[in-house]
N, C-alpha and C positions, 0 to 999 in steps of 0.2 A: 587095154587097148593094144591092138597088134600093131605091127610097125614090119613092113619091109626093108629089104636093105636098101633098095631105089629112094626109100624115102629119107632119109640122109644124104647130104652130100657125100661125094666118093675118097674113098680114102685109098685106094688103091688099084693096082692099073685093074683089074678084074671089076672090080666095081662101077668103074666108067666104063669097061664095056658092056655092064649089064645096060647102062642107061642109053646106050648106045651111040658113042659118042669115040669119034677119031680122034680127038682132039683138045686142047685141053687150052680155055682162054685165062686164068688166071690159076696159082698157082701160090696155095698158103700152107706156108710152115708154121706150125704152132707147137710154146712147150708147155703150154696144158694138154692135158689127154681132152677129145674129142666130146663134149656135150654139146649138144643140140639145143641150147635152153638158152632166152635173152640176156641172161646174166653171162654167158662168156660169149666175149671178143668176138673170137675167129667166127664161132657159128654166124654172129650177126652180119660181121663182115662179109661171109660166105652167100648166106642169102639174099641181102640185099643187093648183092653183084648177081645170083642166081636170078634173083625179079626181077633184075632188067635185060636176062637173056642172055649172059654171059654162063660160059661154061666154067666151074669150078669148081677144084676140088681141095682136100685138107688133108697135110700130112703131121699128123698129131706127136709129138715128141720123139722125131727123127732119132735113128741112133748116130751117132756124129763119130765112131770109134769107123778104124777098119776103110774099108771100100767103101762108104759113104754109098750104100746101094739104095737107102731110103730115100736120100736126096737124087740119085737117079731115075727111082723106078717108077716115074710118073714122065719122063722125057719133060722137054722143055714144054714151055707155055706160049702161045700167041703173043699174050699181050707183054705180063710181068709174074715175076715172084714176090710175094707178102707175106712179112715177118711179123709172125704177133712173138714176143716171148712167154704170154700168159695173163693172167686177170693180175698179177703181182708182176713188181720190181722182184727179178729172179735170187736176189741177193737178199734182201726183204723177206721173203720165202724162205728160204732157205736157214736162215741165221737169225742167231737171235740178237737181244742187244748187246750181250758180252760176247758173242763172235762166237756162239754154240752153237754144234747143228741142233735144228728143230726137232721135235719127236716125229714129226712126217710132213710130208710134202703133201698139205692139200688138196692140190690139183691134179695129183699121179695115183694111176689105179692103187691101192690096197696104202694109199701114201707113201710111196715106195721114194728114195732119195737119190735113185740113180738112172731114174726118167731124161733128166735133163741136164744139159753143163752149167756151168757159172754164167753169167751173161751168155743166153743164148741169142739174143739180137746180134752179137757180135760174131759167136763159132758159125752160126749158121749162114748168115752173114755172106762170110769170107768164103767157107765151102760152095756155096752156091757161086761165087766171082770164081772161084776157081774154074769149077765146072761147067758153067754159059757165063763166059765173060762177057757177053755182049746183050744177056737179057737184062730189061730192069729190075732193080731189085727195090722195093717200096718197106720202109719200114711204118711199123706201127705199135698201137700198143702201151701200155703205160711206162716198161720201160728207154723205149728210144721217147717218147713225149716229156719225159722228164728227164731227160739226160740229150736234151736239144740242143744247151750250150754250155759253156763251161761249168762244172759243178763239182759239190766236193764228195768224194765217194768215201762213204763209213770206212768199207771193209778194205781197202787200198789206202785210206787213209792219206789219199793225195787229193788233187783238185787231176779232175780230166776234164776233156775235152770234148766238143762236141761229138756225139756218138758216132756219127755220118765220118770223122775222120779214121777210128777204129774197123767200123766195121767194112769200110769201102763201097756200101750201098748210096744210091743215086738219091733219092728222096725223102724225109720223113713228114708221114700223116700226124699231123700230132693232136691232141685233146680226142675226143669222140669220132669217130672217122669214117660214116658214114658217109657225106656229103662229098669230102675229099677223092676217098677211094671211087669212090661212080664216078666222078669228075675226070683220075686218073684213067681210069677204062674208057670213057669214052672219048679223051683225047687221043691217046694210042690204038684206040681202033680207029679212029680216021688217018691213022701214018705219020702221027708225029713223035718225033724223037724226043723222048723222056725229057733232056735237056731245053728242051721248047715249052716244057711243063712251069719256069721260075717263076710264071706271075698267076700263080692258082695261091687262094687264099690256103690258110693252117697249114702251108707246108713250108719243109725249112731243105735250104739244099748249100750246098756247096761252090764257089763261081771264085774264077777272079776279081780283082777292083775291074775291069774294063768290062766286064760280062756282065753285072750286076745292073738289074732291069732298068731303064731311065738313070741309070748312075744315083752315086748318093744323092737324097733330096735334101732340101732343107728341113721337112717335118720325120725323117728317117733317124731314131735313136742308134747314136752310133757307140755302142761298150765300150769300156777297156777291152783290150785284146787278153786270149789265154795269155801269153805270155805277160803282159804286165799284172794281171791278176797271182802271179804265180810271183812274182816278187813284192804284191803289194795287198794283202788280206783285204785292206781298207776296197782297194778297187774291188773287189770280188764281192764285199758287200754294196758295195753304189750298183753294181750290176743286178741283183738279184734284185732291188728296190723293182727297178725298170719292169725284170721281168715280170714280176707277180703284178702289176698295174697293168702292162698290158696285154697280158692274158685275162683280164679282168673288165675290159671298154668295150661296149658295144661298137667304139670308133677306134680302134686300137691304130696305135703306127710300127712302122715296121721295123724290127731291132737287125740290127749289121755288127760282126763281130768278127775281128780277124783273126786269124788260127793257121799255124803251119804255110803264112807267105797267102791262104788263101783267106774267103771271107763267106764265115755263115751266117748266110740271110734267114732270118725267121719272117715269113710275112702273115700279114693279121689274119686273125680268125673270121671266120665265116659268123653272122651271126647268128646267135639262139636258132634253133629250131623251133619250130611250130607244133601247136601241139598236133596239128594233121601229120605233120611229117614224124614226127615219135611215135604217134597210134602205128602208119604205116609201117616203123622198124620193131614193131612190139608185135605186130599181127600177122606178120611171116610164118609160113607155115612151118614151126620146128615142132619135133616131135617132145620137147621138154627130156628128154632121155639121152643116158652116155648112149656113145655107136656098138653096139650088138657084139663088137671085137672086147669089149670086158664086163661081159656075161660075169655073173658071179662075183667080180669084182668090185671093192668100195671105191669110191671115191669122195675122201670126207668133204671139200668144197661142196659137191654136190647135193648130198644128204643134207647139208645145211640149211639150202635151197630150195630144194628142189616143190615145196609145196609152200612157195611164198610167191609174194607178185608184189611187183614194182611199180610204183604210181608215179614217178617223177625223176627228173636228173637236174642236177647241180646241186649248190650248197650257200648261201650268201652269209656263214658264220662266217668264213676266212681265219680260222683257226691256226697260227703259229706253225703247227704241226703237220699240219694235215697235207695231205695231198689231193683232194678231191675238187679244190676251186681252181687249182693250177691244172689239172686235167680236164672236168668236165667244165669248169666256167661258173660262176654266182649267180647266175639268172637260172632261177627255177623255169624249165620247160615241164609243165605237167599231162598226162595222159588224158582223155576225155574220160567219162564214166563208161560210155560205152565200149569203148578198147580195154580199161582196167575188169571190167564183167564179163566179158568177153572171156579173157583171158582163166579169170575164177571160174569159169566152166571147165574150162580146160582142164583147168587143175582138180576139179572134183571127179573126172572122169580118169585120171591118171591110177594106176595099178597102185595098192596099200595106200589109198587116201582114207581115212578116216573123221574127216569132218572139219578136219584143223587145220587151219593154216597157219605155217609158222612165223609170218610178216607179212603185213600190209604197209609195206612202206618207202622208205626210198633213203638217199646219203646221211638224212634229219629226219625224222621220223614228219614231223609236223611242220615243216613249209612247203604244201600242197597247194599249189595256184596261190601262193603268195608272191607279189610283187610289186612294182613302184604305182604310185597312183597315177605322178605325172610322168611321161614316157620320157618326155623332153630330159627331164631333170636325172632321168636315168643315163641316160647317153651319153651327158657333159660330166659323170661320175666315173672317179680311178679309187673311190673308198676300197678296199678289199676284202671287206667285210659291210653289211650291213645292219651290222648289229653290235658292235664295238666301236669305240667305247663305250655309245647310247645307241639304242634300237633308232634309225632313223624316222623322219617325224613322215618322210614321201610313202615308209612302207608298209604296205596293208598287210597287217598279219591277224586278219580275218581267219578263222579255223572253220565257220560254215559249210563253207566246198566238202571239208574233208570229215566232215561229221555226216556230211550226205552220204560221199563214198562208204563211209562205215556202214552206215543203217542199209546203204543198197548191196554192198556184200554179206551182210550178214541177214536178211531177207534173201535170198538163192538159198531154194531144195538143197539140200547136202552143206550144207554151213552151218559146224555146230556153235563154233566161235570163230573170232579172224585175230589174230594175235598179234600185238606192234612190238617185234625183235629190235628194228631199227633205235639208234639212240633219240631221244628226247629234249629238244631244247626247251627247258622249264624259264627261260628269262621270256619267249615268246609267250608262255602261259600267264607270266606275272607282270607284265608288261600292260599300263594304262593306255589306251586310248581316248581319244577326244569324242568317239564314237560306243553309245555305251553298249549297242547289239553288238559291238566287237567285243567287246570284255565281257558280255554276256555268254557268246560262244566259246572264250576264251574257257570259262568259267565251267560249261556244260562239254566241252569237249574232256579239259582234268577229270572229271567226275566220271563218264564214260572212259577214259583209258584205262582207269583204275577199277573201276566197278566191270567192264565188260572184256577190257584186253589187253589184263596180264594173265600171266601163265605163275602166279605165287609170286614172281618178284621182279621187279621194276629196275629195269637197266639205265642209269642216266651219268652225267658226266663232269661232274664240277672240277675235277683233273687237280686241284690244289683249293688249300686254306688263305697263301699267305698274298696278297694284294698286289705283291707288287711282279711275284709271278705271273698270275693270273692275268692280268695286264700283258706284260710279253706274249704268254700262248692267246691273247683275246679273248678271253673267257671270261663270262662274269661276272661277278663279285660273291665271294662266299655265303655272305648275309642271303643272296637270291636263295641257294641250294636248300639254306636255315628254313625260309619262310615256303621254299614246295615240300621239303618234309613236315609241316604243321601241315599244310593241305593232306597231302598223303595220308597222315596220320588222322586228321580229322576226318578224313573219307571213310579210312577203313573202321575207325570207329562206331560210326554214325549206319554205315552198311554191315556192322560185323564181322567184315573181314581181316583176314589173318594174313595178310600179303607184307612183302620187306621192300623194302629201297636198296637198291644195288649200287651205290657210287662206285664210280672208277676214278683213281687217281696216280699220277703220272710223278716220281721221281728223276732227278739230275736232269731234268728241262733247263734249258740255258735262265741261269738271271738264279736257279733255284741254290742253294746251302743249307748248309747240315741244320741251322738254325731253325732253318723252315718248315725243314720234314720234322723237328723234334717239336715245332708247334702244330703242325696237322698233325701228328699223334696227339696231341692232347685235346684236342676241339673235338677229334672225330672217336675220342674216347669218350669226351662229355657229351658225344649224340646218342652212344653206348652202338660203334660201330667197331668190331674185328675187321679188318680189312681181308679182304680174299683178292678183288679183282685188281692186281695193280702191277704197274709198268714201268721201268726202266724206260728212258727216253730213249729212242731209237733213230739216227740222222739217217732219214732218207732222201733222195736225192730231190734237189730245188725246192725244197719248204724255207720257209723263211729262218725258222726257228733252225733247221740246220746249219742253213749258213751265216747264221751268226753265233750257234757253237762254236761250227769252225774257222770261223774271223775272228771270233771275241768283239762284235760291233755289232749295233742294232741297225739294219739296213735301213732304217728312216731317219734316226738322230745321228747314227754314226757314233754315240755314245758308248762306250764300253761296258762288254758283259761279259757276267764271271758266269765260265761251264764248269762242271765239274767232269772229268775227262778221265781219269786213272782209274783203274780198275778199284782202288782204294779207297778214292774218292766215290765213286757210285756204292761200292758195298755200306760205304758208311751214313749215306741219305738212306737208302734201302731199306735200312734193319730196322726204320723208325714204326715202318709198317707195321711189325711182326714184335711192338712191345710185352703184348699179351703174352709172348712166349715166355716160359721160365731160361730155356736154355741161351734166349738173347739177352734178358735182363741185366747180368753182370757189364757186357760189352758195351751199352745202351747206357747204363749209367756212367762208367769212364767218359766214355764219349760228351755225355753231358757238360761233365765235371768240365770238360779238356774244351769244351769252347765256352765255359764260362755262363751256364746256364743250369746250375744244378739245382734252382729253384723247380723246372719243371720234375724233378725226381718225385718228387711229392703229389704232384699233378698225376704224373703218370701211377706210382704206385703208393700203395696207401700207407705199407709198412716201409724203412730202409732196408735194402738188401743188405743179408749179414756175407753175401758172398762176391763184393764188387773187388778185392781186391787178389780174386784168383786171375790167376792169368786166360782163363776162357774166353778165346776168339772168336767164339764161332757166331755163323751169320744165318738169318734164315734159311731155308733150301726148300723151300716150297712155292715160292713166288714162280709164277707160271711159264714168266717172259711170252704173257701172251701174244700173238703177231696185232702188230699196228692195226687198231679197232675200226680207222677209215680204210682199211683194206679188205678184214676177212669180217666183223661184225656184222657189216651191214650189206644187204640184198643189194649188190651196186656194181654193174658191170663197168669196164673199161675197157675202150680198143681205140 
């Protein structure tokens, strides 16, 4: 399929005047390189301000060194400037969990690591105040959405501050930012001063006590301040309680936070979208392709992507870790069938398709049009999860819908199979109903994901063995994992297939010790699994499970939790991975010995090592530090 340069948004002054256009109504800098594809940000952002007539253009990972001519050469904007920094936390991206650069930057032509700065919300930020002090500047994006108010940052290793006081920008759009941003365009096209903007729902800004809309309320949660969260860990965890609850209510109230003598108001979210209004941001005419300026060039994000489709947004695990409920929200909004087939056209008509798709899915592979029965009973909920500690009794996790979608994609001319990348929640599969045509779909969907849409081996996620971690990150119960691999296994039998089970599990997650990780080596030896896919815990910024790393306090009990925190510490959960090895073996059994557990030596190996009392330190080197699996795994935009 061809593609003109008209048919992108403009990236540069020569390209707006191909479209011919004086003038330029909004105005986004972004530090992903330039795709046209629903899965990044900027593009959706770009369009959807393009469909309602707004002139707009994209300057895809500015150079920030020098004369700052990239941030010049499109002159000012009508309305405002809008900051994405990327489909990722740029820090995130960037780094691994022990503070290593990554082997490349996903999101930059050829993965190049010199695309973009450190927190580009903030460099770009400030250059753009410098140079039109007086336009507005709109942030967005996952990372100003999760660095909205005080938080504790890995790689600084301090707690900062609201992002808005760093970077000197007026506004942020925060979670999904469709609604918002349109909202922001058409108040300042009718001549209102950004600052007239503080009672639009999802955004969070800056005010005095005396400016602050209607003054504090009585139903208005008011924080700890940065600064007492900065002498008191404990506050910093009662804070983050609030947040993650109400970014999570369909009725949420508005959080007030004091910072530097000012106060940043967060006010509530908009609620869920419709599924008409997601078909509408799905069905934008993007050409699904990077912009024409990197010809030749890879862009591994993309390639990831690029021949998947996206069937839904949110997440209702509420996952410790994750970042995806505190961005997108727990209310699954699903696609219709027509928007999601629509789209598989699309993609079968794209340049080197081949038949395959490489995901049908979305944040969870399988909570497609699952939701609460009673609506009512959804509303008066601040749960953060809907499925921890018990799958709740209000939610339909019917699989029907989404075994329709299957059978209606995979019936479209040019579909040779449709593939589910996305992760798997297997507690939704093993989960009883009162309803038994639900556990009958339950039951036929297992069967078809394994029999029609793996690719040899089955990505899923039980993240830990031991009970009472798995608790903390919400995950669970081990036993569940035990009883989908008998299915799995009984499946591939019974069809004669040859397909694996791919567990991912997660070391030095807060609550976890060495104990732990030396009894998942032994369980998931007696499943006769080598571990490959496995992860160092990674504190990214507002997940729950970070900041009670970095508190040492469970945000709901307040009860103390042990992280493990030292480079020493993490090596020594780590290696439990990587038993199999001969050249860990010696270290692995010390280790044992040294916390009082040398029963499992025998578990783990069959013979005693005649070589435990060499001095050999060494630690695996092959563990991947893959990047945080609710960021790049799964087919899941963020802006």
């Amino acid at each position: 399929m061809e593609y003109r340069l008209t048919d992108f948004l403009p990236t540069t002054k020569k390209e707006v005047e191909l479209r011919g256009w004086d003038e330029l109504d909004v105005i986004l800098f972004s530090g992903d390189a330039y795709v046209d594809h629903p899965s990044f940000g900027a593009a959706v952002i770009g369009r959807i301000l393009e469909a309602n007539g707004y002139r707009v253009a994209i300057v895809p990972q500015p150079d920030w060194h020098g004369d700052y001519r990239d941030f010049k050469k499109l002159g000012r904007p009508k309305l405002f400037f809008g900051i994405s920094p990327g489909c990722m936390d740029s820090m995130v991206n960037k780094y691994t969990a022990n503070r290593r650069l990554r082997s490349e930057d996903a999101y930059s032509p050829d993965g190049r690591h010199d695309c973009r700065p450190e927190y580009p919300t903030v460099v770009y930020s400030n250059i753009l105040r410098e140079l039109y002090p007086d336009v507005p500047i709109v942030l967005g994006g996952i990372e100003a959405s999760l660095r909205r108010l005080t938080h504790y940052d890995y790689w600084q290793d301090k707690l900062r501050k609201c992002i808005l006081c760093d970077s000197h920008a007026d506004i942020i759009s925060y979670g999904m930012g469709e609604k918002t941003v349109l909202k922001i365009a058409e108040e300042l096209s009718k001549g209102k001063n950004i600052k007239e903007l503080h009672e639009l729902p999802q955004t969070v800004f800056l005010t005095t006590l005396q400016q602050i809309p209607g003054g504090i309320q009585d139903d208005d949660i008011v924080l700890h301040s940065h600064e007492q969260c900065l002498k008191d860990k404990r506050a910093q965890a009662e804070n983050i309680r609030h947040i993650e609850e109400e970014s999570n209510k369909i009725h949420a109230q508005r959080l007030i936070q004091k910072v530097d003598g000012l106060y940043a108001v967060v006010n509530p979210p908009y609620a869920p979208m419709t599924t008409e209004e997601l078909d509408a941001s799905f069905d934008l005419p993007y050409t699904r392709l990077p912009h024409p300026k990197y010809k030749n060039k890879r862009i591994p994000a993309y390639e990831m992507i690029k021949f998947s489709v996206n069937i839904h947004r949110g997440c209702f695990g509420g996952c410790a870790f994750c970042t995806i409920s505190a961005h997108q929200g727990k209310f699954i909004v699903s696609r219709s069938k027509e928007s999601i087939l629509k789209e598989v056209k699309q993609v079968i008509k794209m340049p080197g398709f081949k038949g395959y798709l490489s995901d049908l899915g979305g944040p969870s592979a399988n909570m497609y049009a699952m939701k609460g029965r009673n609506k009512l009973a959804c509303e008066k909920c601040k749960r953060p999860s809907c499925i921890h500690p018990a799958i709740c009794p209000n939610l339909n996790t019917d699989h029907t819908p989404l075994l329709e979608i299957y059978h209606a994609v995979d019936n479209i001319p040019g579909i040779k199979k449709s593939f589910i990348g996305s992760g798997v929640r297997y507690d939704l599969l093993l989960h009883r109903s009162n309803d038994e045509k639900v556990n009958e779909a339950a039951k036929q969907y297992t069967r078809e994901l394994i029999c029609k849409h793996v690719s040899g081996r089955l990505k899923v996620a039980p993240e830990h063995t031991s009970s009472s971690v798995l608790n903390l990150m919400r995950k669970p119960p081990f036993a569940q994992f035990e009883q989908f691999k008998r299915w799995f296994d009984k499946i591939n039998k019974e069809e004669n297939l040859k397909q694996q089970i791919i567990p991912y599990f997660i070391s030095s997650h807060p609550g976890c010790r060495e104990v732990d990780m030396a009894e998942l080596a032994v369980i998931t030896k007696r499943l006769d699994f080598q571990l490959e896919q496995v992860q160092d815990f990674t504190p990214t910024p507002m997940t729950i499970a970070t900041e009670t790393w970095y508190t040492g306090f469970d945000p709901y009990t307040l009860e103390p939790v042990y992280s493990a925190k030292t480079q020493k510490e993490k090596l020594a959960q780590r290696q439990f991975f990587f038993w199999y090895k001969p050249q860990d073996r010696p270290a692995i059994e010390r280790e044992l010995r040294r916390i009082g557990r040398p029963d499992l030596i025998k578990q783990l190996y069959a013979q005693p090592s005649q070589t435990h009392t060499t001095h050999d330190n060494r630690r695996a080197t092959d563990n991947r530090q893959a990047q945080p699996r609710d960021k790049r795994r799964r087919n899941n935009h963020r802006y």
